[in-house]
N, C-alpha and C positions, 0 to 999 in steps of 0.2 A: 245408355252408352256414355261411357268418358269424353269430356267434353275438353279434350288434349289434340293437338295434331300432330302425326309421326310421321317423319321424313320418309319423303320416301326415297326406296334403299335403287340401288345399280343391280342389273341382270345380265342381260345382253351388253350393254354399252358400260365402254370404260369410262375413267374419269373423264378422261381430253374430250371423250367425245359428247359427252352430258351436256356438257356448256355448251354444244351446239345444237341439238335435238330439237325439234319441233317441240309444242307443249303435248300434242298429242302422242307424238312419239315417248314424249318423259314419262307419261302418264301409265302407259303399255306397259314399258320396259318398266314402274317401279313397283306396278301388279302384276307381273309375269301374263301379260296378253291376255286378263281373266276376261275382257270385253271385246275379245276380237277375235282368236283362233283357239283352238284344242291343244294348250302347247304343249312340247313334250318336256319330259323330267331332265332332259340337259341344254346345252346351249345349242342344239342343231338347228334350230327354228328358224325357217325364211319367211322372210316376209316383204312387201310389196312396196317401193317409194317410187317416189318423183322427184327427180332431182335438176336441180339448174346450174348451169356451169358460169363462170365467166367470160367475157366477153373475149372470143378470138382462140380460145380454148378447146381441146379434142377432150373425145371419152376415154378416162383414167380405162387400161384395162387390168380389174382386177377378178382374178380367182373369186369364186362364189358369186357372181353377180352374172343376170341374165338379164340381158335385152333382147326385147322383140328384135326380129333382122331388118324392121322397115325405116327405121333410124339409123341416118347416117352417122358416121364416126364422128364427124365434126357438127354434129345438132347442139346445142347450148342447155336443150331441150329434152329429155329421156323418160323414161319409164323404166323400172327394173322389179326383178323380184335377187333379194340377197339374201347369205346368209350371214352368222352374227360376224365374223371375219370381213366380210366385206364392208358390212351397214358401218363397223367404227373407220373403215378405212374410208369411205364417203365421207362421214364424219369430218374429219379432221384433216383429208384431203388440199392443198392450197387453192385448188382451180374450183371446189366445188362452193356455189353462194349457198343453197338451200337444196335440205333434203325431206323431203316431206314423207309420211307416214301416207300410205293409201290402203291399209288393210281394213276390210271391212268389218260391221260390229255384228255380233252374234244375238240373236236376243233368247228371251228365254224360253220362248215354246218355238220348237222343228216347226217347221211347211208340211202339215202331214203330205204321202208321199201313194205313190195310186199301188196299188196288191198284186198286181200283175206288170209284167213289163210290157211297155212299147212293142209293138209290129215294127218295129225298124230297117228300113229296104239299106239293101248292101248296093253299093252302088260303083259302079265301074269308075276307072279313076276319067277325071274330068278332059271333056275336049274344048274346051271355050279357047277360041283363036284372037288374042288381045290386038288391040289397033283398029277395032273393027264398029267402034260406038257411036252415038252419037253426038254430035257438038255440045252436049250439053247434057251433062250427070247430075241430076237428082241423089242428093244423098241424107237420107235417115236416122237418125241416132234414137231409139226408143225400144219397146217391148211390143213384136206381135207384129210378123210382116205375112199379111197372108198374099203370098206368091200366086196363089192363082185364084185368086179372086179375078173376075172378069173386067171388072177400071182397069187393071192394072196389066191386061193382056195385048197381046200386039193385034193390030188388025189383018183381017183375015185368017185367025188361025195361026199365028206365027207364035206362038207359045209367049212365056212371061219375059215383060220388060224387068226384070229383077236380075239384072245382069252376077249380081254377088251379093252372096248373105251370109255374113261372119255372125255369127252365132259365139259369144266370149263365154258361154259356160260351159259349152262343147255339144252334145246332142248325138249325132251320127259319129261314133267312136272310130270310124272305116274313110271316115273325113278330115283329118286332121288338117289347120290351117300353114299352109307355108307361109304367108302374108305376116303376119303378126307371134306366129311362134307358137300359139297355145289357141283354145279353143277350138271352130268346126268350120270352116266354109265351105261352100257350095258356089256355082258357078252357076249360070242362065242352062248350062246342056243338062246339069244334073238336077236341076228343078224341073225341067220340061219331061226329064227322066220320071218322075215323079207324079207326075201331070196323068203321064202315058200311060203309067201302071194302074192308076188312080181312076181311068175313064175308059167309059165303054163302046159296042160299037159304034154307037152315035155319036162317038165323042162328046162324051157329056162328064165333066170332069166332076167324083165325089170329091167334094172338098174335104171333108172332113177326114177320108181315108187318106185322101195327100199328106194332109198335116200329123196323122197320124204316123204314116208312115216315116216321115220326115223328124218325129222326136220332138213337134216346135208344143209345150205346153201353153203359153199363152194363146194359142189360134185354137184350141178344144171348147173353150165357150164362142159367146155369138158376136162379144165386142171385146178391142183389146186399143188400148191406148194409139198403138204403133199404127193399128188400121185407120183411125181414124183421121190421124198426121198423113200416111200417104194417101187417103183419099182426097186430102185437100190440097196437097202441095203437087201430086200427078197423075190423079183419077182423069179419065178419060170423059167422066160423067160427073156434072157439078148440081149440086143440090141447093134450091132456095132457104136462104134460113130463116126466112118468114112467110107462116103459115097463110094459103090464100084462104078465100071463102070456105071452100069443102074440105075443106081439114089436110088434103093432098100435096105433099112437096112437089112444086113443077121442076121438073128433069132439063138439061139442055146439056149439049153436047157440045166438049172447050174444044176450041180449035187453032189453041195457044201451043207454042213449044213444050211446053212442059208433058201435054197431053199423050205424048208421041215421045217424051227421052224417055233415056236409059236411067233406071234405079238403083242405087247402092245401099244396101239398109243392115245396118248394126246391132244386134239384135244386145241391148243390154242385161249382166246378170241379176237373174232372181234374187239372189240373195240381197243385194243392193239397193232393189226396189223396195223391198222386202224392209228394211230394215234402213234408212237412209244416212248414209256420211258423205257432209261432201268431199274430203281429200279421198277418200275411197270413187267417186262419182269424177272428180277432176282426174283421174286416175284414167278411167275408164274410157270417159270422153276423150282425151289427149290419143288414148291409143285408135282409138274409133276416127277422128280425121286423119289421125298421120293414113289410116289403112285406107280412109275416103280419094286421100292424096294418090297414093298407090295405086286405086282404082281407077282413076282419072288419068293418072300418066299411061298406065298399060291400055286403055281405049283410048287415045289419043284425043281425050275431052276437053275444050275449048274454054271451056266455063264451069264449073264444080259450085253450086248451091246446097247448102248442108242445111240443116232443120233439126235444130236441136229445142225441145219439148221440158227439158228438165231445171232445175234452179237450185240453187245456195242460199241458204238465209246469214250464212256461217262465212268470214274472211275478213281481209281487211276495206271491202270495197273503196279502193281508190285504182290508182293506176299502178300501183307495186304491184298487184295480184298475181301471183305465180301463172296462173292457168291464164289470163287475160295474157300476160306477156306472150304466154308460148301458142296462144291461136294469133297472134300477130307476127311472130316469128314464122307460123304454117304459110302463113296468108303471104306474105311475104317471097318466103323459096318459091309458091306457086309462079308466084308473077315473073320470078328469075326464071322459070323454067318456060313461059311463054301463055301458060294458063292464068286463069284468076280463079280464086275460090271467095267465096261467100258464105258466110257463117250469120243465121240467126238466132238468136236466142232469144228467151223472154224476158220481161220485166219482174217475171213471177207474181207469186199471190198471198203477199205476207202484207197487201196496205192495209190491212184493216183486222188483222188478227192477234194485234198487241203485241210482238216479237221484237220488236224495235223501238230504243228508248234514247232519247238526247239528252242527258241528264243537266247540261248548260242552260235548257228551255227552262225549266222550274228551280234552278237554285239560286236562293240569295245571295249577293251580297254578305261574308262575315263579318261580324261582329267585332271590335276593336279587342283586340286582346285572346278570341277565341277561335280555334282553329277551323277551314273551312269544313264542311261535312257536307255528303252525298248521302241520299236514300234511296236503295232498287228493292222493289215487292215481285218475288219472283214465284206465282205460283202453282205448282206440281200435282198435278192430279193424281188420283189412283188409280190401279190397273194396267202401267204403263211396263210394259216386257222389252223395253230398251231404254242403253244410256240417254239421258239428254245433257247437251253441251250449252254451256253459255260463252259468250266474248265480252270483253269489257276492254273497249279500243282506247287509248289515252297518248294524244298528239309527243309525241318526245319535245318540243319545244314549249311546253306547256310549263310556266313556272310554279313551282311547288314540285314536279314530278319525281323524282326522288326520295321526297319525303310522302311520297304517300300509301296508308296503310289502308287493307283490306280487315274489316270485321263481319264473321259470317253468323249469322242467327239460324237454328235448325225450329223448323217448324215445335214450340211447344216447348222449348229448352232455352237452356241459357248460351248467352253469347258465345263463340269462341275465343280464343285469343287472336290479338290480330297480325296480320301477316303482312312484312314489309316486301318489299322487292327483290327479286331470284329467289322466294321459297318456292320451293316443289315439295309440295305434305298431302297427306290424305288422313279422314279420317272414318271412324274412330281407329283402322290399324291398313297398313300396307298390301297386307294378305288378301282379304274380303272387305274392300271399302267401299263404303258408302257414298262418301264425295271424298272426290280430288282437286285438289289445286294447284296451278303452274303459274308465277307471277312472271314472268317474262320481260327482264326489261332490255336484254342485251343482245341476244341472238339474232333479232331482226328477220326468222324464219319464215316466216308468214306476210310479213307486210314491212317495208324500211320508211315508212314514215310516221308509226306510231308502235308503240309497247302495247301487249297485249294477254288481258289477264284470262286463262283459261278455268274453266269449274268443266268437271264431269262428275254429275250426279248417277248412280248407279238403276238400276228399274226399280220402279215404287212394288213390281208385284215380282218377287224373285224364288225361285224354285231352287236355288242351293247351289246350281251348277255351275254359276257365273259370280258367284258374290252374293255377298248380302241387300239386302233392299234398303234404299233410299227412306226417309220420312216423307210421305206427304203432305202437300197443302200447304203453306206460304212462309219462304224463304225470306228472309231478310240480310241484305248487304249493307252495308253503311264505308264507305269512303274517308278516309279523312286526309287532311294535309294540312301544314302549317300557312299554305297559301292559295288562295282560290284558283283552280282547274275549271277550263273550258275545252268544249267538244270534245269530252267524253262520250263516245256511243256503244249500249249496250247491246247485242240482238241473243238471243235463243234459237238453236240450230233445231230446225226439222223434227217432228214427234209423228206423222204422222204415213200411214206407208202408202203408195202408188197403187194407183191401179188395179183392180184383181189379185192383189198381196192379203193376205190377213189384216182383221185391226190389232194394231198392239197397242192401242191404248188413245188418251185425248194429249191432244198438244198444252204445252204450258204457253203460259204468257205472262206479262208485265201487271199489276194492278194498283190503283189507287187506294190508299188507305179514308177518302172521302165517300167510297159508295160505290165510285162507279165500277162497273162489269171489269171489263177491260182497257188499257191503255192504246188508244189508237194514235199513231204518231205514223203520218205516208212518208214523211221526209226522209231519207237516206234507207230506204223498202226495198229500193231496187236491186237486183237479182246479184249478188257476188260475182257471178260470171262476167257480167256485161258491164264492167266498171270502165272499161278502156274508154276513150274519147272516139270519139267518129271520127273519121278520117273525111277529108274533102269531098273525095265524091262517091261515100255511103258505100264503095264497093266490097268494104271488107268484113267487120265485128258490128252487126246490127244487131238493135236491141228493140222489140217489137211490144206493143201494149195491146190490151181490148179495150175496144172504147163502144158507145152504145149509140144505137143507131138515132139519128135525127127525125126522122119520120114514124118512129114507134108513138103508138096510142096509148098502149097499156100500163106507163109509168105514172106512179100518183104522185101526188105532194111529198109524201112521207118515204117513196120509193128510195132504195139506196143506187138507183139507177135513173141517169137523169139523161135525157134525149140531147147526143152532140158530143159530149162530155167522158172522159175516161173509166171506165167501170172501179166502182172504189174498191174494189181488191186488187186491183194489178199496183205492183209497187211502183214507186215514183222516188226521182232524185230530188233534192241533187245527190251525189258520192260523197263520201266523208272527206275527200281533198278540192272539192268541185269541179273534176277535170268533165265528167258527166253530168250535165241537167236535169236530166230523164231520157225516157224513150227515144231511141232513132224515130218510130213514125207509129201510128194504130192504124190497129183494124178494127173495122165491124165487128164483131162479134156476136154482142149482147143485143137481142132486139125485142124484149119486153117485159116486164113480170112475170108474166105465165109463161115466157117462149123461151128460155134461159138457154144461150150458146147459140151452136151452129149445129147444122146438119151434116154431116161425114158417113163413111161407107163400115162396115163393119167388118168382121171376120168371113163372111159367108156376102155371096154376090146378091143376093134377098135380101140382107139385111141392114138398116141402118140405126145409125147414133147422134144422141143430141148431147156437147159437148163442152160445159161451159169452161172457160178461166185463159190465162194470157195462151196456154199451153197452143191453145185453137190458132193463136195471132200467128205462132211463128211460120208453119205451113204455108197459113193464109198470106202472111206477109211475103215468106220468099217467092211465093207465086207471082204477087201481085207486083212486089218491087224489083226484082231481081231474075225470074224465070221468066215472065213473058216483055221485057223493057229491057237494054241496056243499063248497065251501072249510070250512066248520064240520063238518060232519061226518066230512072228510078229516081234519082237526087233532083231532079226536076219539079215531080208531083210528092215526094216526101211532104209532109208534116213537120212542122217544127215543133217539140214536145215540150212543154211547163212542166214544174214540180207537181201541181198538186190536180189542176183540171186541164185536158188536152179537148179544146175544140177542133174534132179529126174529120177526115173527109170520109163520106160516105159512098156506099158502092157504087152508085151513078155516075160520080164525077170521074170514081177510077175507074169504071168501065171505059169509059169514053176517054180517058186519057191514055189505057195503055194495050185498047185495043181486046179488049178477054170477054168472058160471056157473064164473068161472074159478078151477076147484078140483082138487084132487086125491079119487081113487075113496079111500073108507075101507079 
């Protein structure tokens, strides 16, 4: 391949509105969408953003642009899908700050797809009489909500606490959602509906036929991410997660609020998991609480606990964060309206996977007379059937920043030319490329406290349809500038897919040119999402870790799990501006070598799962801080969280402090 870069060219977007594009949006538009949708031969093509407005500003209304209806006119904050007429009118719009790209990425082998269609039940249109809920909504953001699983059922026979179940890829075509505009929702009458069909004299509900009928694909095997989250955060039945003498999980029954509310659970798209972006995923989530919100106001719910499971490795993590702003704008209207919502998220699981690099930790001091220079080892494995994204975060007050140039080395070839600041090139051509690049130093789309250099490497294993394939195996960056640069931070976005998804391949990461494996760097780990600061008293944007339990036997010397201490995969702060340290608080989790995670409920009322990674905390966490405690009380037995080891409290003391069952035997 020519080892040239070619600009890349305008599609969709005009000139004026180029200079304002996200990187990933430039990136789209100057491959005609080859890594994202099926586009068509003219400019009709819509596609999906997020957009943020100025402060005190209403929604532009223009032709070609759809908002969900659960967004008021005056939100700061939106979701849209547009088409190319509106996307340059966003663009270049005066009230709009940031338009981001949320269209998700395609990879190169389909979900194979089942030979027969679905049993699908027609369902009469819904009777659920709003106003009618409990003081306190449970609400889900994940894949796989089985509604009638028996935790999750009211007592005596009153059918499922699943009051609403948006479904955002759609499912029951006979369901369409009013709440949010697109996708399937279902209501607690039309699940019980479902229930009824589904079971027999004895009322003994087939689960499988419910789900079946029902269209839900992730509830057809035995375990599913989503079940495991709502068995922890409002199963009626809690499970110990440490194995006694006879091998047997002792049972107890919670006798906490959460046991007994109401559940809202969002069922996230296949594709998404499948394939992971996070401005596609911030996308997704933004619509899933504004609809949490919505669920909350029409049951006249008191308090709104959300349990979000998923993470970003990919942003600016500081407090610019698009998505960080706009769940503290959610959180906010809640409390003007008389409710509180509560949002957990994780820490995520990138401490220990080499994803994240501080390039300020290992460079020298230059040399009198020669220019400063950076080195990132970036490397790409084979077999990977989707884009990987890198960031290269560079503070704008940093001196030398202006002069500093980008040189790329393709595994096994010689350098490129190097690339000063606002090039957008790819190479070896525009059409089917390989890598792209977006140096970014002025648009501020993504984050307003530092410039940010974008790479999209194309899949290392490529079938023609999307592009040509990447080189793999080890990429080299070099840096340079006429003057030394600090806190530089590099991370690599997500290679790896969720849950019951297909593998498409192994994750990249950072390496040493000294031997070692991988580059492990905890510091600045933490989740993109959760960059916001805590607020006083912990009621709002919580950020939850796994930590390992203190009373476990089974860790050795050499274990990477150490009894008291944070599990070295959940990521840790501080944020790249320090506004976050780490974690809001941990949880239990991890409780030994052999016994890896927690105990949860599965797809089926028989069945259970053992669950490890931050994913387990956030349930765990909204239970324990936030579902069964007051905001004040919660902030009372929190944890204060360290960068790199959190010595956390163990289930005993929270047992006893907030009142719950869920403890471990002495």
């Amino acid at each position: 391949m020519a080892l040239d870069w070619i600009p890349l060219p305008g599609w969709l977007l005009d000139t004026g509105a180029q200079a304002r594009a996200d990187p990933s949006l430039r990136i789209a538009d100057g491959t005609r969408f080859i890594h994202h949708v099926a586009a068509p031969p003219d400019a009709a093509l819509t596609v999906s953003v997020s957009v943020q407005l100025v402060e005190g500003a209403s929604r532009p209304a223009l032709p070609g642009m759809v908002v969900p209806p659960a967004y008021p006119p005056a939100g700061r904050f939106f979701t849209a899908r547009v088409d190319c007429v509106a996307l340059n009118a966003l663009l270049i719009h005066p009230d709009v700050v940031r338009v981001q790209l949320s269209e998700g990425l395609v990879p190169q082998r389909p979900r194979s797809q089942a030979a027969t269609p679905w049993p699908q039940a027609e369902l009469p249109p819904s009777t659920a009489t709003p106003g009618t809920g409990t003081p306190l909504l449970l609400g889900v953001i994940d894949s796989g909500c089985p509604f009638a699983h028996a935790d999750l059922r009211r007592p005596g026979g009153g059918g499922t606490r699943v009051v609403r179940l948006w479904n955002q890829d759609g499912g029951l075509g006979v369901m369409p959602t009013t709440t949010m505009g697109y996708g399937a929702e279902l209501h607690d009458g039309d699940l019980n509906t479902l229930m009824a069909r589904a079971s027999d004299a004895a009322c003994r509900v087939d689960e499988h036929a419910c789900y079946l009928m029902a269209g839900a694909a992730p509830l057809l095997g035995r375990t599913s991410h989503g079940a495991h989250a709502l068995g922890l955060l409002a199963g009626r039945r809690q499970f110990n997660a440490r194995p006694n003498r006879d091998g047997a999980p002792p049972l107890q029954i919670a006798t906490d609020e959460a046991a007994n509310a109401d559940i809202a659970f969002v069922q996230l798209p296949q594709r998404l998991l499948d394939v992971p972006f996070p401005p596609a995923m911030e996308h997704h989530l933004l619509d899933a609480l504004r609809y949490l919100l919505a669920v909350g106001r029409d049951r006249s719910a008191q308090r709104i606990v959300v349990s979000i499971g998923y993470e970003s490795w990919l942003g600016p993590h500081d407090d610019s964060s698009w998505f960080g702003q706009a769940v503290q704008t959610l959180i906010a209207e809640a409390g003007d309206a008389g409710s509180t919502l509560s949002v957990c998220v994780i820490a995520g699981n990138s401490g220990d996977i080499g994803v994240h690099r501080l390039l300020a930790d290992d460079i020298p001091p230059p040399a009198d007379g020669l220019p400063w220079q950076a080195t990132v080892h970036w490397q790409l494995p084979p077999g990977g059937e989707a884009p990987t994204q890198m960031e290269l975060w560079v503070p704008f007050g940093s001196e030398g920043f202006q002069n500093l140039r980008l040189q790329i080395t393709p595994p096994g070839q010689d350098s490129l030319p190097d690339l000063p600041w606002g090039d957008a090139v790819a190479w070896p051509d525009a059409i089917s490329p390989a890598l792209c690049v977006v140096m970014d130093a002025q648009s501020r789309t993504l984050g307003t406290k530092a410039a940010v250099i974008v790479l999209r490497l194309s899949p290392t294993q490529a079938d023609g349809r999307h592009g040509r394939a990447a080189p793999h195996g080890e990429w080299k960056l070099t840096l340079r500038s006429t003057q030394s640069l600090a806190g530089i931070h590099a991370y690599i976005g997500r290679g790896t897919a969720s849950m019951n998804s297909p593998r498409r391949g192994r994750q990249a990461w950072f390496t040493r040119r000294n031997g070692d494996d991988k580059l492990q760097d905890r510091s600045g780990t933490l989740n993109a999402h959760g960059s916001q600061p805590d607020l006083p008293n912990r009621s709002g944007m919580l950020v939850t870790t796994a930590s390992v339990s203190r009373e476990t036997v089974y860790c050795g010397p050499h274990s990477k799990l150490q009894p008291g201490q944070a599990a070295s995969y959940g990521g840790a702060g501080p944020t790249r501006d320090g506004a976050r340290q780490g974690p809001s608080f941990g949880v239990t989790v991890e409780h030994g070598t052999y016994h890896h995670g927690h105990i949860g409920i599965g797809n089926r009322s028989g069945t259970t799962l053992r669950l490890s990674g931050t994913s387990v905390s956030a349930p765990l966490g909204a239970r324990l801080h936030l579902g069964a405690a007051a905001p004040d009380a919660a902030a009372a037995v929190a944890v204060a969280a360290a960068a790199a080891a959190l010595m956390l409290a163990d289930y005993p003391q929270q047992a006893q402090e907030l009142g719950t069952l869920l403890h471990e035997p002495p």
